[in-house]
Each structure stands twice: as structure tokens, then as C-alpha cells.
N, C-alpha and C positions, 0 to 999 in steps of 0.2 A: 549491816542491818539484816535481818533476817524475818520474814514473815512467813507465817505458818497459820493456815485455816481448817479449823476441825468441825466437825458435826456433832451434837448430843441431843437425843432424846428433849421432846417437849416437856417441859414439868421438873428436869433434875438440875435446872439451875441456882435454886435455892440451897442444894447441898453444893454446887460447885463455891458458890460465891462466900460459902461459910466459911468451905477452906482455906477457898483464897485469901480471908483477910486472917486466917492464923500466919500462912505460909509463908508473906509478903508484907510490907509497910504500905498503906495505897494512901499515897497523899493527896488523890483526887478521886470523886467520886462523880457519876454525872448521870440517874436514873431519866428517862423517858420512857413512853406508852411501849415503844416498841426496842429500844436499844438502853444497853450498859455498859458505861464507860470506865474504865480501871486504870491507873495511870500509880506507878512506883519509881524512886530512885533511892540507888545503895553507893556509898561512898566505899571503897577499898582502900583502907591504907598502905596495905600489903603493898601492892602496885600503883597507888596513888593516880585511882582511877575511879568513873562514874559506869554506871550500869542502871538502864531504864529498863524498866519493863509495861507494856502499853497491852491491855486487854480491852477488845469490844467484841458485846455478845449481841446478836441481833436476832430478835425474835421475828423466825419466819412460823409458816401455817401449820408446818406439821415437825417443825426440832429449832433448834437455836443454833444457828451460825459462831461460831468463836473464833475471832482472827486474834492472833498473839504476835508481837512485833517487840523485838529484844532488841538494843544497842547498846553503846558504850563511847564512852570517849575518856583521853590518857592525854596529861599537859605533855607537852611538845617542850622543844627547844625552844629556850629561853623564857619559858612560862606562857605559852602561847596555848591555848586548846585549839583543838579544829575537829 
């Protein structure tokens, strides 16, 4: 798993978030006063494997905090996930 937390400007979230639901499937969505929750998963046949992607934006006083959290998981031996 990987997390990564970025900074943007107050006020350009409305164009990040537009992108985001071109760029992405987001099968969850979960707005509050102060936080944005973004929640995607991609199935690969290729590799016969799952890929999440987990976005929250938290609005502080002077930009929005953006942590992005990637993983994945790939059936195991004998059809087992872990």
C-alpha cells in the first residue's frame, strides 16, 4: 500500500474533483463541512487482479490537504486472496 499526501490551493478543488470522476469509476462518494471522500476499484483481467484507489481531501484554513492511498490484491494459491 502506498500513501502519498499533497497540498492544493483553497478554492481548486471543484476542478480537481471534476477530473477525478472523468479519470476514475468512484463507487463511493461521502461529502462533509470539512472533508471528501473518494473511494474506486478496477478489476484486471489481464492479471486477474483488484486495484483500489482511496482519495480524501480535507479542507484546512488556507489549502486542502489531499492524501491518496493505492493498493491492490491478486488471488493466491488455490483461490485464496490475502
Amino acid at each position: 500500500m502506498n500513501v502519498r499526501t499533497i497540498q492544493l490551493q483553497s478554492g481548486a478543488e471543484t476542478e480537481l474533483l471534476a477530473f477525478l470522476s472523468t479519470e476514475m469509476r468512484v463507487g463511493y462518494r461521502h461529502d462533509s463541512a470539512d472533508t471528501i471522500i473518494l473511494m474506486g476499484e478496477e478489476y484486471r483481467f489481464r492479471t486477474n487482479s483488484r486495484q483500489t484507489c482511496t482519495i480524501v481531501l480535507k479542507r484546512l484554513s488556507d489549502c486542502t490537504a489531499i492524501d491518496l492511498i493505492g493498493s491492490g490484491g491478486k488471488t493466491g494459491l488455490f483461490g485464496f486472496d490475502w
